[in-house]
Wavefront OBJ file of the C-alpha trace (Angstrom):
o trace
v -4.584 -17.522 -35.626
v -5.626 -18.891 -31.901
v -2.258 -16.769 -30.354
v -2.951 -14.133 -31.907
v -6.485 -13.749 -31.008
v -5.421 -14.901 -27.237
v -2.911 -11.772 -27.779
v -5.380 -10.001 -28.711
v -7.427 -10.357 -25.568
v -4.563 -10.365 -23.140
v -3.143 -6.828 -22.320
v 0.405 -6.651 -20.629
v -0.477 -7.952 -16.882
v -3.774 -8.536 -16.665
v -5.772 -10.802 -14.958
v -4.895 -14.489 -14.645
v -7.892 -15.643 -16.424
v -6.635 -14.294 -19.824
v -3.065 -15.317 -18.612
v -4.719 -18.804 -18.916
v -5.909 -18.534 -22.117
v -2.648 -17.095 -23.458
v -1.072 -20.397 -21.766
v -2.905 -22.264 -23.387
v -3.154 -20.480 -26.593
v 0.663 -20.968 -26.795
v 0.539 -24.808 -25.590
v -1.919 -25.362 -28.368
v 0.041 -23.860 -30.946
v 3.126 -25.630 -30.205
v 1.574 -28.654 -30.594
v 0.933 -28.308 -33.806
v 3.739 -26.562 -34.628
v 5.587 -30.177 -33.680
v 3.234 -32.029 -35.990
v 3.841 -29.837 -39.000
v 7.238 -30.173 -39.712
v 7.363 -26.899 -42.429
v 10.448 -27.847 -45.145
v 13.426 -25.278 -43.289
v 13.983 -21.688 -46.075
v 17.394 -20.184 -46.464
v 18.788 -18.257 -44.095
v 17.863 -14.868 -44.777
v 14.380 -16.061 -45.624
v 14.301 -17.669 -42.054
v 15.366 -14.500 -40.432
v 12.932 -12.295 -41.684
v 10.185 -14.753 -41.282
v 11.139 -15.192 -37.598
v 10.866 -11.632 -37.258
v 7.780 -11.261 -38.909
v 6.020 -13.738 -37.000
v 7.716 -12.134 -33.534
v 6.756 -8.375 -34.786
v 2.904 -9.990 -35.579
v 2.803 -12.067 -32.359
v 4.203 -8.857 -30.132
v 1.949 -6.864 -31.734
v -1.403 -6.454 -29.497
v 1.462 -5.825 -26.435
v 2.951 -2.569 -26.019
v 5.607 -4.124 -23.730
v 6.980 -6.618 -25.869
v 6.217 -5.081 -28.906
v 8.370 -1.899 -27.236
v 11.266 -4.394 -26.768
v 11.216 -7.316 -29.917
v 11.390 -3.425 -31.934
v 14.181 -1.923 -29.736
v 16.487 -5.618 -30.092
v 15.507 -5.797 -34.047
v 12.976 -8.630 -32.885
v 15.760 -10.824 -31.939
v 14.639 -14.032 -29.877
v 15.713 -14.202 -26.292
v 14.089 -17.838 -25.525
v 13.898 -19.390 -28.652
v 17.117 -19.179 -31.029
v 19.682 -22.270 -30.809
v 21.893 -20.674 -28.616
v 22.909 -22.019 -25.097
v 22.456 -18.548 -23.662
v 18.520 -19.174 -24.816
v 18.635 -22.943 -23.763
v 19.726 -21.019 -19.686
v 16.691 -18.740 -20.164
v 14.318 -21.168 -20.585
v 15.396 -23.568 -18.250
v 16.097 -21.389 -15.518
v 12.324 -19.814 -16.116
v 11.251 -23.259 -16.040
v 12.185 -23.526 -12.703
v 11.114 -20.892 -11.364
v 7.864 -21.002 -12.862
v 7.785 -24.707 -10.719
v 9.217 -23.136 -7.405
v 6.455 -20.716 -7.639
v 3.703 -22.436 -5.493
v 6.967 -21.993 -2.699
v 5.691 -18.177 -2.869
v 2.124 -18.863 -2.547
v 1.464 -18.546 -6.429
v -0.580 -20.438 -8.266
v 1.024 -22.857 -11.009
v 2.159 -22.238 -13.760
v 1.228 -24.333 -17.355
v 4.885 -25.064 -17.902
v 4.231 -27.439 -20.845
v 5.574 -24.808 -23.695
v 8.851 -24.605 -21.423
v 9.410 -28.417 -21.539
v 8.639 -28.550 -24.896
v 11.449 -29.549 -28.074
v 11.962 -26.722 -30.056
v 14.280 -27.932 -32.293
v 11.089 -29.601 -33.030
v 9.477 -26.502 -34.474
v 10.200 -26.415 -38.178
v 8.173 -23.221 -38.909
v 9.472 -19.732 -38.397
v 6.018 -18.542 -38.026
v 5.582 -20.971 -35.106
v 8.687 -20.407 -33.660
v 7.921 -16.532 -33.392
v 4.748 -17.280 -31.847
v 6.242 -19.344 -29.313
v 9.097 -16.595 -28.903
v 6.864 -14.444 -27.286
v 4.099 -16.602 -25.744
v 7.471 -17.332 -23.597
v 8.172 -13.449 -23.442
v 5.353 -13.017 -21.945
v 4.792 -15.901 -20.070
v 8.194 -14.333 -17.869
v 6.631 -10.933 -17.786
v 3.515 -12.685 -16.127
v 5.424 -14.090 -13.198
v 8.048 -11.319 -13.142
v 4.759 -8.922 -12.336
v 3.024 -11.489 -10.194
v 6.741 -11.844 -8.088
v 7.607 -8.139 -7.725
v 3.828 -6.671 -7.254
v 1.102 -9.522 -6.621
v -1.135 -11.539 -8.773
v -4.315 -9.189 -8.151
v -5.127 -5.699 -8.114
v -5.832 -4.541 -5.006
v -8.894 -2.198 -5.980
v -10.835 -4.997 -7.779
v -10.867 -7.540 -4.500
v -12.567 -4.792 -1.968
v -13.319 -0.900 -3.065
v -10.945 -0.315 0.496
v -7.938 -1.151 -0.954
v -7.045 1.766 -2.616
v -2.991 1.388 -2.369
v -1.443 2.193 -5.694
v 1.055 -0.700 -6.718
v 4.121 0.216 -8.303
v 4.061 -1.769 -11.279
v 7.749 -1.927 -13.097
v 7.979 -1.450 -16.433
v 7.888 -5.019 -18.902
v 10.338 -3.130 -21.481
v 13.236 -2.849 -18.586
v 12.467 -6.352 -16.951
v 12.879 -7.777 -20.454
v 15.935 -6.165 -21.349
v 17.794 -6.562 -17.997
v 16.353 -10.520 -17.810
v 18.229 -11.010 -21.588
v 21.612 -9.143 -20.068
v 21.650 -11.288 -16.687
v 22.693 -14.711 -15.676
v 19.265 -16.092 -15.875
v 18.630 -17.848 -12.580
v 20.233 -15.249 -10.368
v 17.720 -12.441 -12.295
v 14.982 -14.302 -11.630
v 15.758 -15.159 -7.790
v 15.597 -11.347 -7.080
v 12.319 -10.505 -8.762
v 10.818 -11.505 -4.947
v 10.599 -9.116 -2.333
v 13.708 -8.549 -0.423
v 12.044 -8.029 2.724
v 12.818 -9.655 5.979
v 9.045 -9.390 6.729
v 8.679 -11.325 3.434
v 11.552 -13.789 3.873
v 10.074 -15.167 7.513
v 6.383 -15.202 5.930
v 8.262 -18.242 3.596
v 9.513 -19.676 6.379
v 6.029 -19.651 8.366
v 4.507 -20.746 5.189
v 6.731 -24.090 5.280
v 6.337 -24.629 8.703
v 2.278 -23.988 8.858
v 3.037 -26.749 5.911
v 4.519 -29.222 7.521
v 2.250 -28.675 10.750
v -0.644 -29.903 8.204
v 1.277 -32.925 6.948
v 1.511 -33.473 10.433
v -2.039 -33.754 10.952
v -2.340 -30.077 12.748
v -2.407 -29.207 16.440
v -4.688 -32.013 17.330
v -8.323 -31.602 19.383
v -9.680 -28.941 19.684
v -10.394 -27.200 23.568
v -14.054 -27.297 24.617
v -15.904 -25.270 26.464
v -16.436 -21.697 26.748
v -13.943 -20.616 29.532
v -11.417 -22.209 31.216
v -9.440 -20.112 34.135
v -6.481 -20.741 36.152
v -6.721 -23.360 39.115
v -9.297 -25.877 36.923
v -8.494 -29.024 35.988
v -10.162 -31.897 33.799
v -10.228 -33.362 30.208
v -10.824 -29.491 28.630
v -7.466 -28.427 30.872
v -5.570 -31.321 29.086
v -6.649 -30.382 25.377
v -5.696 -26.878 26.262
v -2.474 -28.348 27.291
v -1.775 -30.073 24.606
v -2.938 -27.738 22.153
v -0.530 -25.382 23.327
v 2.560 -27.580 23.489
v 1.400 -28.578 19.302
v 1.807 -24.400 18.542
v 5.231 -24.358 20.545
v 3.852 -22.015 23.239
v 4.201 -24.656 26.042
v 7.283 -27.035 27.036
v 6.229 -31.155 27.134
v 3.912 -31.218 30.470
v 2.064 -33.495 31.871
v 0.102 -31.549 34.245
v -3.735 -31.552 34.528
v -4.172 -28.783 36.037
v -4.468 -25.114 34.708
v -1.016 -24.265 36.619
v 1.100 -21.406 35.673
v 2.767 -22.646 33.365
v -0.152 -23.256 31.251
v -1.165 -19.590 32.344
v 1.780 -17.633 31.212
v 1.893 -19.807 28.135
v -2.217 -18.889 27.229
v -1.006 -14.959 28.311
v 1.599 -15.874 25.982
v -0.618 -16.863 22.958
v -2.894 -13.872 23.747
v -0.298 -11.560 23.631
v 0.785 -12.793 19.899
v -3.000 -12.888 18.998
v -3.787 -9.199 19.881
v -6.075 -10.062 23.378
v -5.733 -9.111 26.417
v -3.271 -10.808 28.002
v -4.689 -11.885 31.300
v -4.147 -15.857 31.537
v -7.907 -17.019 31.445
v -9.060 -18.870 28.019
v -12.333 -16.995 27.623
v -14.648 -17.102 24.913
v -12.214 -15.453 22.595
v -9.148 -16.605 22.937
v -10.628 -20.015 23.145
v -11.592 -18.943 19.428
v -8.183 -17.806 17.917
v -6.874 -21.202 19.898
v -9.431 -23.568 17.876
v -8.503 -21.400 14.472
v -7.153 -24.711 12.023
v -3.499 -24.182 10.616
v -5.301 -24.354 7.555
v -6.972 -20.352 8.193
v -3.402 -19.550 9.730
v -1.935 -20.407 6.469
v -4.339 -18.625 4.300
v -3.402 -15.764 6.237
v 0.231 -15.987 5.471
v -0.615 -16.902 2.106
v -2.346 -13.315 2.091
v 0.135 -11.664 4.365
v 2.505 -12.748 0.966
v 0.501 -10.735 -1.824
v 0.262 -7.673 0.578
v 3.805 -7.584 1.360
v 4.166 -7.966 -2.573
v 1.914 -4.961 -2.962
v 4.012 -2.505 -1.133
v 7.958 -4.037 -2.420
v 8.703 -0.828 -2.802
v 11.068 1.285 -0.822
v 8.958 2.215 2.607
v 11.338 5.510 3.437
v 14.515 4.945 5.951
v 11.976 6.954 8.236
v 8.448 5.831 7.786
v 5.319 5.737 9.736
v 3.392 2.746 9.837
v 0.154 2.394 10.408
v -1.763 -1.717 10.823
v -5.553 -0.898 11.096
v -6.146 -4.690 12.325
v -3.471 -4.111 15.125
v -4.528 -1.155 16.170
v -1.148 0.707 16.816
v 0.310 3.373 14.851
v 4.794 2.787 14.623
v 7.500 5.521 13.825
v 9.978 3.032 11.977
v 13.691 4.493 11.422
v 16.176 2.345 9.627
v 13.922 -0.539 10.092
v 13.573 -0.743 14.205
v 10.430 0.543 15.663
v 11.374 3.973 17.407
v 7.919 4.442 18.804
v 4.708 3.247 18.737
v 1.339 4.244 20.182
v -2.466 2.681 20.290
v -4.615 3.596 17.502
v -8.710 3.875 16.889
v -9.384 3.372 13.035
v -12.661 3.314 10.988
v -15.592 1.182 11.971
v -16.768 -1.589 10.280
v -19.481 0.464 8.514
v -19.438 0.981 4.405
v -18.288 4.727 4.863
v -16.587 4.261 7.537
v -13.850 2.005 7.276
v -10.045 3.272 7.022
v -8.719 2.905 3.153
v -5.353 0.971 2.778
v -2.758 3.508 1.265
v 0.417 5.441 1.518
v 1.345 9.669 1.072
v 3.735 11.680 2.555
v 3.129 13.208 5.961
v 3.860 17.037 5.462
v 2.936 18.949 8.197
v 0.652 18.935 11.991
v -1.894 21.687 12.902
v -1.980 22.325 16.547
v -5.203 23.420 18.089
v -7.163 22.096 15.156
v -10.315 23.578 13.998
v -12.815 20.710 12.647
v -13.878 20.859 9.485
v -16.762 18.749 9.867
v -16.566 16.140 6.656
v -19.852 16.906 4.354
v -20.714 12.979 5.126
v -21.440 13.620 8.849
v -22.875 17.114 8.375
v -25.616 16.090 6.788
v -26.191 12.477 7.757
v -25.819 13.140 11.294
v -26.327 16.877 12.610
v -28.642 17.623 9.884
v -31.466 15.713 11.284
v -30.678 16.872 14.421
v -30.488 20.144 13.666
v -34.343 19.617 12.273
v -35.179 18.327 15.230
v -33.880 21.017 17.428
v -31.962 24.067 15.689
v -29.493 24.175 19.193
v -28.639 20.712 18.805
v -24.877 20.344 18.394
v -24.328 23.916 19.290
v -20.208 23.021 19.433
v -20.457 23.510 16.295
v -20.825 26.833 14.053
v -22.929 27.056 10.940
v -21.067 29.122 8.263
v -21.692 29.976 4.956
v -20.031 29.730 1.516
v -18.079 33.298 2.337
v -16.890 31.913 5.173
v -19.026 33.978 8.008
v -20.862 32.529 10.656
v -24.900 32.077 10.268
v -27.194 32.404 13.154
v -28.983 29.784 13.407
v -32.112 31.066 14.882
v -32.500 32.471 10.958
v -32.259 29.279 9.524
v -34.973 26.890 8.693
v -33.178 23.420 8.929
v -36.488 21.691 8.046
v -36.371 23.145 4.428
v -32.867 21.552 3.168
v -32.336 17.701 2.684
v -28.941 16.390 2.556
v -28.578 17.340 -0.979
v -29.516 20.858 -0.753
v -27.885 22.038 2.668
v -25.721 25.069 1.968
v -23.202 25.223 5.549
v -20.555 23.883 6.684
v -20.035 22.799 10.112
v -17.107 23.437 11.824
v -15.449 23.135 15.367
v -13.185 25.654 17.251
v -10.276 25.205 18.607
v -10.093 23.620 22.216
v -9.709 20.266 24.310
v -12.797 19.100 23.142
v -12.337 19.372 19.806
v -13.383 15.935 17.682
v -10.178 16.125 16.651
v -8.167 16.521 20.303
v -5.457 19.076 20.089
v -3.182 17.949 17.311
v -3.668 16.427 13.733
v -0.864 15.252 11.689
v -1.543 15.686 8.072
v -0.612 13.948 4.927
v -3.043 15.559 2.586
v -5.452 12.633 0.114
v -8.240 12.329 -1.844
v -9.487 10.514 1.024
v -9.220 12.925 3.812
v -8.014 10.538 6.192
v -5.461 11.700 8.899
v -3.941 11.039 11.756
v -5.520 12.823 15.059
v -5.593 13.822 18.842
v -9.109 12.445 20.426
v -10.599 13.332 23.692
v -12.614 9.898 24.059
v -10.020 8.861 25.855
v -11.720 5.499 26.456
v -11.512 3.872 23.690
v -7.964 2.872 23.569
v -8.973 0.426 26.551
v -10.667 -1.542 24.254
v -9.327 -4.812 22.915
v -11.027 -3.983 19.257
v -10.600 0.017 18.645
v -12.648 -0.074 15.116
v -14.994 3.311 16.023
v -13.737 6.273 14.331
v -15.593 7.740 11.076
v -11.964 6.496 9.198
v -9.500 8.592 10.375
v -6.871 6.799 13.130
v -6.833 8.355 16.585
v -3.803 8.346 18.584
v -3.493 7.216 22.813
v -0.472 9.650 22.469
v -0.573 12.142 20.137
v 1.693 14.317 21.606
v 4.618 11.835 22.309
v 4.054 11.202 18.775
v 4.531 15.156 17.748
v 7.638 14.893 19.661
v 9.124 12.431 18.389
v 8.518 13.485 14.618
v 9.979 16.746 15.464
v 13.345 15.536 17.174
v 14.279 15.251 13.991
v 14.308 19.058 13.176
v 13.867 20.495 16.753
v 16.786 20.935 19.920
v 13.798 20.760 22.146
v 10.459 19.273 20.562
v 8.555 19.315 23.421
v 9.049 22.614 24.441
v 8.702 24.395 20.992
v 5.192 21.701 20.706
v 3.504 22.907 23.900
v 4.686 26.385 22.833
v 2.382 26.277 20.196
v -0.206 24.793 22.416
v -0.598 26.876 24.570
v -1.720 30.094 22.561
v -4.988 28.168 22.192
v -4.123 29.546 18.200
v -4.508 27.035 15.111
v -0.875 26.510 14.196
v 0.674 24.721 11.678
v 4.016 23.333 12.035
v 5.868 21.927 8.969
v 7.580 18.937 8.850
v 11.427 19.961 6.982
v 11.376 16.913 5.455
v 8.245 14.880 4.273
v 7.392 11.217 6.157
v 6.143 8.324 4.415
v 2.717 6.983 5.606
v 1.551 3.511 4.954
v -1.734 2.355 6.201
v -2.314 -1.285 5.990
v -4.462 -4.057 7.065
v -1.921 -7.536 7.957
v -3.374 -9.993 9.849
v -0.541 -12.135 10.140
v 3.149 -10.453 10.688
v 6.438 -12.023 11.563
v 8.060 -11.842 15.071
v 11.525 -10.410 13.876
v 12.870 -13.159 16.858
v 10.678 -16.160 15.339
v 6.899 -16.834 15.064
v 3.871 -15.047 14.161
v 1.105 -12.672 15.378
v -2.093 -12.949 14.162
v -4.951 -10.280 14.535
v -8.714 -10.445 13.402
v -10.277 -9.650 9.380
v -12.116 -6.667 11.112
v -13.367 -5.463 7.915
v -13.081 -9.153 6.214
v -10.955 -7.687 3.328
v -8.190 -10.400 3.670
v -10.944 -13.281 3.314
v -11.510 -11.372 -0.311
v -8.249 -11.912 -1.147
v -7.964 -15.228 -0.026
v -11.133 -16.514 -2.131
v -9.277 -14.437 -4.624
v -6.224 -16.065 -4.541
v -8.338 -19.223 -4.952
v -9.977 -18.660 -7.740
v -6.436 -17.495 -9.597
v -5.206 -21.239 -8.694
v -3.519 -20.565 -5.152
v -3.838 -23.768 -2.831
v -3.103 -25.054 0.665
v -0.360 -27.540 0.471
v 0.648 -30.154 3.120
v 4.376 -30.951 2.889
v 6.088 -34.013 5.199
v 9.135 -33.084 7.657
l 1 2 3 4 5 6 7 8 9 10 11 12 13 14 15 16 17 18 19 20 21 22 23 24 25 26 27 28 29 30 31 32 33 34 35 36 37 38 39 40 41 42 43 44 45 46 47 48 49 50 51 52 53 54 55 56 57 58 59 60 61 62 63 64 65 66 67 68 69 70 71 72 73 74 75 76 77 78 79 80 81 82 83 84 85 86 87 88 89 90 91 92 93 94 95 96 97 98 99 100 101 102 103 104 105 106 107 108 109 110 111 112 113 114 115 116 117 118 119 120 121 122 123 124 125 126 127 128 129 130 131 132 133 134 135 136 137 138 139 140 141 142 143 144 145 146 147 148 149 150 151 152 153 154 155 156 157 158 159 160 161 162 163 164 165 166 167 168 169 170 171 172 173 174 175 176 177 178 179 180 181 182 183 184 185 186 187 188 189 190 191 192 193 194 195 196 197 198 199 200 201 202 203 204 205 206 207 208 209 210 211 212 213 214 215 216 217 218 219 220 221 222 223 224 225 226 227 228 229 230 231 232 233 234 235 236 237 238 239 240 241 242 243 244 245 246 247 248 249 250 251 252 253 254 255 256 257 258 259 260 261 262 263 264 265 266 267 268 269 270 271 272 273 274 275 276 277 278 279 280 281 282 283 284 285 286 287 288 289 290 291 292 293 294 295 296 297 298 299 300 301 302 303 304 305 306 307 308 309 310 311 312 313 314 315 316 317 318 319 320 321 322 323 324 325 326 327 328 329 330 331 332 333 334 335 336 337 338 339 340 341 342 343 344 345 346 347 348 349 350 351 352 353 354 355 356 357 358 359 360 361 362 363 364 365 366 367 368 369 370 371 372 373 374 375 376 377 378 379 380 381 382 383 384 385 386 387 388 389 390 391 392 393 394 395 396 397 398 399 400 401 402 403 404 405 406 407 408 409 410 411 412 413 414 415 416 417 418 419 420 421 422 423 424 425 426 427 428 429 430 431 432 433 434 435 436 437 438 439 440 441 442 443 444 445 446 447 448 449 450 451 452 453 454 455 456 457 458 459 460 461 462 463 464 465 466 467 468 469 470 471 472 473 474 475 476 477 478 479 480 481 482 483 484 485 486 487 488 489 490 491 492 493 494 495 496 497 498 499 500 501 502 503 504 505 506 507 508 509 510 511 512 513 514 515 516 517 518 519 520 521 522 523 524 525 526 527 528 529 530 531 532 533 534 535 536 537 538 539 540 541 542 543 544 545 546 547 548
């Protein structure tokens, strides 16, 4: 009765809390099932009772209730069969290695259990499928993360693409076992170098770390003293300086801090300010949370990215035109601000076409939260802008009474010509959402100076948007340029489709590989990987220390 009430509660993938229960649920049962010892029936009896007890135990799962139907409720983990001995041994395993993948444990007790021991076919049917599903939760938590995105932070609207429990069960009980369920990991090189950071950030622990930390709040080139020494050493610990024994802030130690800086997203002028000084003091122990996290985001998007894809890391900064996995261009980017409305979602769409010489449609949001009351003020204020009405015509707005509407009430939209100081520069690139987010020409130019570029209202702005709308359209034009500032120069809104749709994926990775070896970190701007760190906590993920 306890499995099938934890059943019951547990729907195919859900959280690990009821994954817990269903654990334990099946541990429970088992051990009792050892104790009772039920007299063995003939064989047909046994066969239908085993069924029975797999159809009843199935039941509350549409997955495995889908597939014990489709097989005739034949066991895949629990017959006498060596073919079911290699299943549950080789998920065994796996379910061990898993902490290697920054996954929490696994109760593996049921899988180490006797079950020639099991004299009941009732039990044995329960246990039949508390295995099931038992592979179905780390088969799901392998391929597509242990947490749904949405629940950790209301930003995180990427869709995972969850595979189907039917299929994984089917093809798991036609494969050689262990080779199956080595491929159910992301196949990634991004995600095959975040395992090898893990284990090194792992043995750097075991280690003891990267040893004192630097003091002080700014240490330049040319100084020399105790702090200069800590710095040294500091930086020989994370591999970014050969063995020295200099005590001075030489250039060595400079190129190796511009170095570091480069890798941590600062500017890279030599001198340990205030903030580098910050990322330098950061213990291994944050890095490796970060990986940790950098692991169930790259496990949210294993899914095929598009041979040509554009890629977009709001923590970096930079917008990337990726073909056939090299970076093909890349420009500086301006995303959302670190303000409730304003921050850029995490998602992917397709990328269909660019409108050059943009009219802005001023978002509702900002009409009325930010001209509106300026408009009350002073009916000329923001007079970029035209006031038009529901049909579309333009309102004068020396007829309009601004003070009489509230934000709920106010019947215009606000919208922008076409020209060079547009909101929205000269060129937008389009990949039509829910969340009317694009990417976008800007003429504050000034911005892309900045080390941190979070400002927009959560669109991304481009340093180069038109290097960027030629190289999209060398893939469909003998001269992009030309035919581009063709279209420019009418001073007309023009669209321009692209023949064949590009993948966008924004995301938010605050560690990434260095395809040559290493990593690159880059600030929680919006503090949405800290949410899924203390998520990945409280699921059972922990720090490990491993020796060399």
């Amino acid at each position: 009765m306890f499995l099938s009430q934890a059943f019951t509660m547990r729907k195919p993938f859900s959280n690990r809390s009821a994954m817990t229960l269903l654990r334990s649920a099946a541990v429970v049962l088992l051990s009792v099932a050892l104790s009772v010892g039920t007299p063995s029936q003939s064989s047909a009896q046994q066969v239908t009772a085993l069924m029975q007890s797999i159809a009843e135990a199935a039941s509350s799962s549409k997955d495995l209730s889908e597939y014990y139907r489709a097989t005739g409720y034949k066991p895949v983990f629990t017959d006498s069969s060596g073919r079911a001995r290699n299943r549950r041994q080789a998920l065994l395993r796996a379910l061990e290695a898993a902490p290697d993948h920054g996954l929490a444990p696994y109760d593996t007790t049921l899988l180490k259990a006797n079950m020639r021991a099991i004299k009941s076919d009732r039990d044995l049917g329960r246990a039949e499928v508390a295995m099931a599903q038992l592979f179905l939760d780390y088969a799901r938590d392998m391929q597509t993360g242990q947490l749904v995105p949405s629940r950790v932070d209301s930003g995180i609207v990427r869709k995972v693409q969850y595979r189907d429990g039917v299929s994984l069960l089917d093809n798991f009980a036609k494969s050689t076992p262990a080779a199956y369920l080595r491929k159910l990991s992301p196949t990634s090189p991004e995600y095959t170098r975040l395992l090898k950071e893990k284990l090194v950030l792992e043995k750097t622990l075991g280690a003891g770390g990267w040893g004192a930390k630097v003091s002080g709040s700014k240490l330049e080139p040319g100084q020399s003293g105790a702090n200069v020494v800590t710095l040294r050493n500091r930086l020989m610990a994370m591999g970014y300086l050969k063995r020295s024994a200099s005590t001075v802030y030489d250039d060595a130690i400079t190129k190796a801090v511009q170095a570091f800086q480069t890798n941590h997203g600062l500017t890279a002028d030599g001198v340990a300010g205030a903030g580098t000084l910050k990322e330098l003091n950061t213990d291994p122990e944050d890095r490796l949370a970060s990986v940790h996290v950098a692991l169930e985001r790259e496990r949210w998007t294993n899914f095929d990215r598009g041979s040509r894809h554009i890629w977009v890391n709001v923590v970096d900064f930079t917008a990337k035109i990726i073909d056939n996995g090299k970076v093909t261009f890349e420009t500086r980017s301006v995303v959302g601000a670190n303000d409730s409305d304003r921050r850029t979602p995490e998602f992917s769409d397709m990328m269909s076409h660019m409108v050059i010489n943009p009219t802005w449609n001023v978002p509702r949001s900002i009409a009325v939260n930010e001209y509106l009351p300026l408009m009350q003020k002073n009916a000329g204020a923001a007079g970029h802008l035209r006031l038009v009405d529901s049909r579309g015509r333009t309102v004068d707005r020396a007829n309009v009474n601004f003070a009489s509407y509230t934000a709920r009430t106010f019947p215009f939209n606000l919208k922008q010509p076409p020209s060079d100081r547009n909101a929205l520069g000269l060129v937008k690139f389009m990949f039509p959402n829910k969340y009317n987010i694009y990417l976008h020409d800007t003429p504050a130019k000034s911005l892309f100076g900045r080390e941190s570029r979070a400002f927009s209202h959560g669109c991304i702005r481009l340093n180069d948007p038109f290097d960027f709308a030629y190289a999209l359209l060398a893939k469909q034009s003998g001269n992009p340029e030309a035919e581009f500032q063709a279209h420019l120069k009418t001073g007309r809104e023009t669209v321009v489709n692209l023949k064949k749709d590009v993948p966008v994926h924004i995301i938010y990775r605050t560690a990434v590989t260095n395809p040559k070896g290493g990593m690159e970190y880059r600030r929680d701007v919006y503090g949405r990987d800290a949410k899924i760190w203390a998520a990945l906590q409280k699921q059972g993920v922990q720090l490990r220390a491993v020796g060399s």
